[in-house]
C-alpha positions as CSV (number, residue, x, y, z in Angstrom):
1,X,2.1,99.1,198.6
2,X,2.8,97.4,201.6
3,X,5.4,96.9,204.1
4,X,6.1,93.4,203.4
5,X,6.3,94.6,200.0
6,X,8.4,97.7,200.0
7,X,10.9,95.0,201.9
8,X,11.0,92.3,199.5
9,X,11.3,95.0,196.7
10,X,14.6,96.7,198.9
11,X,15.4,93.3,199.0
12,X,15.5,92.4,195.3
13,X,17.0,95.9,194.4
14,X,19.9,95.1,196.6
15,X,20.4,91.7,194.9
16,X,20.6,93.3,191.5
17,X,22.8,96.1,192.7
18,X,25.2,93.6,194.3
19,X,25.5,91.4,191.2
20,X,26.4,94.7,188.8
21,X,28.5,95.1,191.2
22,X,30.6,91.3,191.1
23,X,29.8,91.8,187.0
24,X,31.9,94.7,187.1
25,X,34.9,93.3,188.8
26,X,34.2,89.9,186.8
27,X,35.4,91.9,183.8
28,X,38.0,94.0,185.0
29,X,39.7,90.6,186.4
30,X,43.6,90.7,185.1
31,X,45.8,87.5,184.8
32,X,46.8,86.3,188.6
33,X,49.3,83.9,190.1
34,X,45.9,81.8,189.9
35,X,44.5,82.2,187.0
36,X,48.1,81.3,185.4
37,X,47.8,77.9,187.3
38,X,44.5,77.0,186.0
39,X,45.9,77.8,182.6
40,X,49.1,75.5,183.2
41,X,46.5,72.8,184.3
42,X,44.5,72.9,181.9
43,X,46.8,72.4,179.4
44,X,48.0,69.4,180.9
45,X,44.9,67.9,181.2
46,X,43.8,68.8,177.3
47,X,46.8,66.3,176.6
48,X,46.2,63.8,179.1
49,X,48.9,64.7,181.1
50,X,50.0,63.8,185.1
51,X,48.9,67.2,186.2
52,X,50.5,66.1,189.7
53,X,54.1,64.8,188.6
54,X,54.0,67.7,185.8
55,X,53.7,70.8,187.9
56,X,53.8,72.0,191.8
57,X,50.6,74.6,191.0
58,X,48.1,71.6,191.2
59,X,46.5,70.9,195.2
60,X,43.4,69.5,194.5
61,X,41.3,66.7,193.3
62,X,41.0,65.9,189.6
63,X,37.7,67.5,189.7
64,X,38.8,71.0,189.4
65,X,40.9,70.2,186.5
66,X,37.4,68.2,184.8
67,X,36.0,71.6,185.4
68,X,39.2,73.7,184.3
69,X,38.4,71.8,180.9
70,X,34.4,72.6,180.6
71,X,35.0,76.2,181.2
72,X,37.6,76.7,178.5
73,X,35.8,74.9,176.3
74,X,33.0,77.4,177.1
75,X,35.4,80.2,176.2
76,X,36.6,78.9,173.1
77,X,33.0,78.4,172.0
78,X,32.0,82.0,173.2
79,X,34.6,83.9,172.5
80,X,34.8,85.0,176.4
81,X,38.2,85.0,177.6
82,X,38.7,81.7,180.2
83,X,38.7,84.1,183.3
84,X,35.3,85.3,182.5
85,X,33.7,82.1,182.0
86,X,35.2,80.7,185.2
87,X,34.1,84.2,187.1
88,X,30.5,83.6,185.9
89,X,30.5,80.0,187.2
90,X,31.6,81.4,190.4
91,X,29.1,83.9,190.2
92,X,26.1,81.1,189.8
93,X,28.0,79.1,193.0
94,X,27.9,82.0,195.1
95,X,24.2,82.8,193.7
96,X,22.9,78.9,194.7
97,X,25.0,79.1,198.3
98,X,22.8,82.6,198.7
99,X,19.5,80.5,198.3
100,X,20.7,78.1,200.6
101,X,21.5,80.6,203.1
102,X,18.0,81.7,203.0
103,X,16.4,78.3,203.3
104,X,18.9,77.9,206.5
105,X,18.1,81.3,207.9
106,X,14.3,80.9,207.3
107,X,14.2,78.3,209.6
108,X,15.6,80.2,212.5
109,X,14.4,83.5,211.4
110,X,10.9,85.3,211.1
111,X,9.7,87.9,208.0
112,X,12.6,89.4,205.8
113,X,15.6,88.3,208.2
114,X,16.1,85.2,205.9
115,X,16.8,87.5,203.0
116,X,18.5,89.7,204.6
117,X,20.8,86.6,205.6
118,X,21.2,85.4,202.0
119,X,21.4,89.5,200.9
120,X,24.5,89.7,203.7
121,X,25.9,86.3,201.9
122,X,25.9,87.5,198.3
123,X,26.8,91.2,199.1
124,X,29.3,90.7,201.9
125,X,32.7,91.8,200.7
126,X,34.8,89.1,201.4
127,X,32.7,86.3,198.9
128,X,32.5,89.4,196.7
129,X,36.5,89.6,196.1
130,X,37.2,85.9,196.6
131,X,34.8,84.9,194.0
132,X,34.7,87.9,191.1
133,X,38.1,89.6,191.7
134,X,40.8,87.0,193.0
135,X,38.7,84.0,191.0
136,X,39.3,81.4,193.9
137,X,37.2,78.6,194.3
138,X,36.9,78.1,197.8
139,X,32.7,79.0,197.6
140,X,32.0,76.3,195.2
141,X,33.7,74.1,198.4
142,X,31.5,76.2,200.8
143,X,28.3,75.6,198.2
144,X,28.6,71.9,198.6
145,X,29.0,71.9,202.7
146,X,26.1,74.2,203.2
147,X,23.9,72.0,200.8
148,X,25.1,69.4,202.9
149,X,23.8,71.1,205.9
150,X,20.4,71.7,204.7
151,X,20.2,67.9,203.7
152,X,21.3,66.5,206.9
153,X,18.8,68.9,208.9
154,X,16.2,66.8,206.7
155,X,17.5,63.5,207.6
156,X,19.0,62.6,204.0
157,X,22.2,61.1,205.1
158,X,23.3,59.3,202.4
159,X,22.7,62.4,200.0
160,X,24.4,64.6,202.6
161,X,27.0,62.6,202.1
162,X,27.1,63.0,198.1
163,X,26.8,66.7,198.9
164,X,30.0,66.4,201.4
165,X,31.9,64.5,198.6
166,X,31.8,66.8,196.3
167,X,32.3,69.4,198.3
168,X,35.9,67.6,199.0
169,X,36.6,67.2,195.5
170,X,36.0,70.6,194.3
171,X,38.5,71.8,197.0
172,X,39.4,69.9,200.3
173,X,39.1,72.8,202.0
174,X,36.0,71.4,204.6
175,X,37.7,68.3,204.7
176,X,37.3,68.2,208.3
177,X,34.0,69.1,208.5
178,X,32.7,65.2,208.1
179,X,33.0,64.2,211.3
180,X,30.4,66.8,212.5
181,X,27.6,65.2,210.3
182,X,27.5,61.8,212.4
183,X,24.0,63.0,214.1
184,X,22.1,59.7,213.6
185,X,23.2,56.3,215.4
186,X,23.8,52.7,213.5
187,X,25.6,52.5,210.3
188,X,23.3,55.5,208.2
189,X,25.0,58.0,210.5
190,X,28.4,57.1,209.7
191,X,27.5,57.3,205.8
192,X,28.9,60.9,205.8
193,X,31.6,60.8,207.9
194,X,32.9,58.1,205.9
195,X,31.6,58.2,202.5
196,X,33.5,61.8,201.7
197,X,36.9,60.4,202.7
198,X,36.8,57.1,200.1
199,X,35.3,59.3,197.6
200,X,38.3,61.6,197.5
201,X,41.1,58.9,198.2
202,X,39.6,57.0,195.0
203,X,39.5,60.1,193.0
204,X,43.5,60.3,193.6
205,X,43.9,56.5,192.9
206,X,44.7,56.8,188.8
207,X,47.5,58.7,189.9
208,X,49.0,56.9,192.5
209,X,52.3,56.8,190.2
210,X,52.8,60.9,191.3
211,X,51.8,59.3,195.5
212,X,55.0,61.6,196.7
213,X,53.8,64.8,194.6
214,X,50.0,64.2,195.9
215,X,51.4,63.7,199.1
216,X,53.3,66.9,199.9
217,X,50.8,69.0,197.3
218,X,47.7,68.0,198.1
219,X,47.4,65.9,201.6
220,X,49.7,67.9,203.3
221,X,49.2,71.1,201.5
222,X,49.1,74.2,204.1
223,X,49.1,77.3,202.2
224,X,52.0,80.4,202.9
225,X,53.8,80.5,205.6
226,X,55.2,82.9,208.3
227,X,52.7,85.4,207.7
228,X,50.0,84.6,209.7
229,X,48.4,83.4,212.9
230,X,50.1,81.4,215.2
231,X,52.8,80.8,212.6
232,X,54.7,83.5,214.7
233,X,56.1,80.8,216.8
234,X,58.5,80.0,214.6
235,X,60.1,83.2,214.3
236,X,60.7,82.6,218.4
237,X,62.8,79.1,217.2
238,X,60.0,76.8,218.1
239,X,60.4,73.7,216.3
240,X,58.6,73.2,212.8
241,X,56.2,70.5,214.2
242,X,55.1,72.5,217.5
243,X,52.1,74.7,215.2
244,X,51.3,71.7,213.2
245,X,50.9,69.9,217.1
246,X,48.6,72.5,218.1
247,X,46.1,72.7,214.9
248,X,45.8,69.5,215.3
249,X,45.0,69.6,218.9
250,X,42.8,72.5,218.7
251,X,40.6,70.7,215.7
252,X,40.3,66.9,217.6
253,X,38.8,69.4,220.8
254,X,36.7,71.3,218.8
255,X,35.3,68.2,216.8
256,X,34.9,66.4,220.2
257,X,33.1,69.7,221.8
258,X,31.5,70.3,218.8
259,X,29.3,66.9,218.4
260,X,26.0,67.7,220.4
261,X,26.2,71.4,218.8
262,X,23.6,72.7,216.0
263,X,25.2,71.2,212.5
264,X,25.2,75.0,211.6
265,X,26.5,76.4,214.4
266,X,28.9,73.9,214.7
267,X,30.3,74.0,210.9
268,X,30.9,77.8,211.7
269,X,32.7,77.5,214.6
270,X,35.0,74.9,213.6
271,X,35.5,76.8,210.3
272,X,37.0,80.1,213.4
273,X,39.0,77.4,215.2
274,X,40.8,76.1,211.5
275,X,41.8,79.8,211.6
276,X,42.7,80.6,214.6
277,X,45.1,77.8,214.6
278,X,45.9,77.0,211.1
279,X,49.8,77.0,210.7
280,X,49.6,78.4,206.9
281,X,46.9,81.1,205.2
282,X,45.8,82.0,201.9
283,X,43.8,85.1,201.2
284,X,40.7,82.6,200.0
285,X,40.8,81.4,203.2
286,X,38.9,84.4,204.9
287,X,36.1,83.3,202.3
288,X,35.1,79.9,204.4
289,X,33.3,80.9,207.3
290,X,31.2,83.3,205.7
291,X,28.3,81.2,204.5
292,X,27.2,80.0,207.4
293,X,28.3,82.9,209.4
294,X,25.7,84.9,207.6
295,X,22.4,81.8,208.9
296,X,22.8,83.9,212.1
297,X,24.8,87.0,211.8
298,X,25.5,88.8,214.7
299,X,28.3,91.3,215.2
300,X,31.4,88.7,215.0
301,X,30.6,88.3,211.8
302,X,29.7,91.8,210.6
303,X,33.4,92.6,212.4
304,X,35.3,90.2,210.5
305,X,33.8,90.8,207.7
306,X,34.6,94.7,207.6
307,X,38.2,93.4,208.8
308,X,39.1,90.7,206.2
309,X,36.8,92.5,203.1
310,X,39.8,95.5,204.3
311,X,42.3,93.0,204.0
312,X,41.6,91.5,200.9
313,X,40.9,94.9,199.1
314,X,44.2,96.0,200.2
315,X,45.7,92.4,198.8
316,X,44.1,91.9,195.3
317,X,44.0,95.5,194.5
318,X,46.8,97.1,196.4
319,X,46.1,100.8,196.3
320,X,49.1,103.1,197.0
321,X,47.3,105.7,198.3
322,X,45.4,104.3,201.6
323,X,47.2,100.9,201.6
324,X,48.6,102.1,205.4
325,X,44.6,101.9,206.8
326,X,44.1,98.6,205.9
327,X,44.8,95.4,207.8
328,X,47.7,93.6,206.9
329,X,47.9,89.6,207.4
330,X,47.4,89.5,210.2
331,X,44.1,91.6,210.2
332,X,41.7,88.3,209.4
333,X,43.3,86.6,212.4
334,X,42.8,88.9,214.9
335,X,39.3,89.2,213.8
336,X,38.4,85.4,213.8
337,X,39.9,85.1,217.1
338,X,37.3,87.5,218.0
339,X,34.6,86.4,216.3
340,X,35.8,83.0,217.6
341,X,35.1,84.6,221.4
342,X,31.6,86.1,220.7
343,X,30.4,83.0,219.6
344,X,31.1,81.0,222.3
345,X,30.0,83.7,225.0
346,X,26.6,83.5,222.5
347,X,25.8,80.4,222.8
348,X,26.8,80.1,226.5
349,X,24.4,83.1,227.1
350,X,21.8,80.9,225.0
351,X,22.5,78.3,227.0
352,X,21.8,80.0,230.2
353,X,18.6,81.4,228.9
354,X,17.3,77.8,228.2
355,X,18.5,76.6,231.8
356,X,16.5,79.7,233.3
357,X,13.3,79.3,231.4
358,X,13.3,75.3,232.0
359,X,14.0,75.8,235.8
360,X,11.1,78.1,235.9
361,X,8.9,75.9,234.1
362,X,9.7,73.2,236.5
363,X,6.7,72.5,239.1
């Protein structure tokens, strides 16, 4: 047999290793703070119900709760209990963003290195807990954005934009990410910075009698607080506003920096700056740059993975025994901030290398 062989066979076996593994947890997955809101919701929305004026447990689109719907219908029909069903789905998310990872990483990549990309995706451990043992949704988000990727690096704007919408609506989570996609001039490259913005506003519109509720729940929604990041100013008396100032800063000068930067490359990093500076967490968060963090690897990303993989085992599972060793909150932080600095000394050492070798091709 030969090499190429012996690889893409090492290559499969780790796949099918990897998703025994996401089963396994799949199954052993108890009831969650989580899981307990998507059963709330999706009672509400079996009646019809005002899912925004009826509960506080509901940030989101009404997509999610279209989908909350199709997947206990799924368990009723198979018997499966609602968790499962909605594991699995997460599982075939995770799955397609994989593929997607490889079709990005192939393009930059030569031999195997594109699925050992996709292979670093699918086993790394932080999409492993988010999606089969804590059951949040943030990949099928990150499956939208990266699809969106791939279709803008084709030139299909207007279905890049579809891709982006949806990504919005399933959760808003990249919902600063349009901007970045404006990489053709006229009116066709504004299609999705634009398009992804009306498309979620409108989805909110038949429930613009609960406008207050999907005001503070979902538009200004900004996870736990004073438990990570650079949240610590307020335990120094800063003003509420002042960490809300800065994200804000930090995002319009990395969206400004960030336009003449490789759509991948560029998604990533702006992912690190959200957070760096995001003045509220959630343990799904750790989840969002991993995607595209895995097109190019490198040892930021194998660092925060081993750091926030630590951190979420230590939160979902919360073993008594070695609970001490792990990182605490603010344990993903730390390591985006570094990953944040090895990217940009990266690409500024890329940068150099391409001003050397076009000096020395000068006549």
């Amino acid at each position: 047999m030969s090499a190429a062989r012996w690889r893409t066979g090492l290559l499969a076996a780790g796949f099918l290793a990897v998703l025994a593994i996401r089963l396994a947890l799949l199954l052993t997955v108890r009831a969650n703070y989580d899981t307990e809101s998507y059963d709330i919701v999706t009672e509400i929305a079996r009646r019809g119900g005002d899912f925004y004026g009826e509960t506080d447990r509901y940030n989101y689109s009404p997509l999610w709760s279209r989908v909350l719907l199709g997947t206990a219908f799924a368990a009723d029909l198979t018997g499966l209990r609602h968790t499962t069903v909605l594991g699995l789905l997460l599982l075939v998310g995770d799955a397609a963003t994989a593929v997607l990872v490889f079709r990005l990483a192939k393009r930059r990549r030569a031999g195997t290195a594109a699925g050992i990309a996709a292979l670093s995706f699918f086993a790394n451990p932080v999409s492993v807990l988010v999606s089969s043992a804590h059951l949040q949704f943030d990949g099928l988000a990150i499956l939208f954005l990266v699809g969106a990727v791939v279709l803008s690096e084709k030139r299909r704007d207007f279905s890049a934009a579809a891709s982006l919408s949806l990504s919005l609506l399933v959760k808003h989570v990249t919902a600063l990410h349009p901007p970045l996609f404006r990489r053709r001039p006229g009116v066709r490259g504004w299609i999705p910075v634009v398009a992804p913005y009306v498309v979620f506003l409108a989805s909110l519109a038949p429930y613009a009698a609960s406008w207050r509720e999907i005001r503070d729940r979902v538009l200004l929604y900004r996870g736990l607080t004073f438990q990570y990041g650079i949240e610590a100013l307020l335990l120094l008396g800063v003003p509420e506003w002042v960490p809300i100032a800065l994200f804000v800063a930090a995002v319009v000068v990395a969206l400004v920096f960030l336009r003449q930067v490789e759509l991948v490359r560029a998604s990533l990093l702006l992912f690190l700056v959200i957070l760096v500076f995001a003045p509220g967490f959630g343990r799904q968060y750790c989840v969002w740059p991993i995607a595209l963090g895995a097109v190019a690897g490198g040892l930021g990303y194998a660092l925060y993975s081993v750091v926030a993989g630590a951190f979420l085992l230590r939160e979902i599972f919360r073993p008594t025994s070695f609970a001490w060793a792990l990182p605490g909150w603010y344990g993903p932080w730390w390591a985006a901030i570094l990953w944040l600095l090895w990217e940009l000394r990266r690409g500024r050492a890329k940068a150099e290398t391409a001003n050397a070798v076009k000096i020395s091709g000068d006549p």
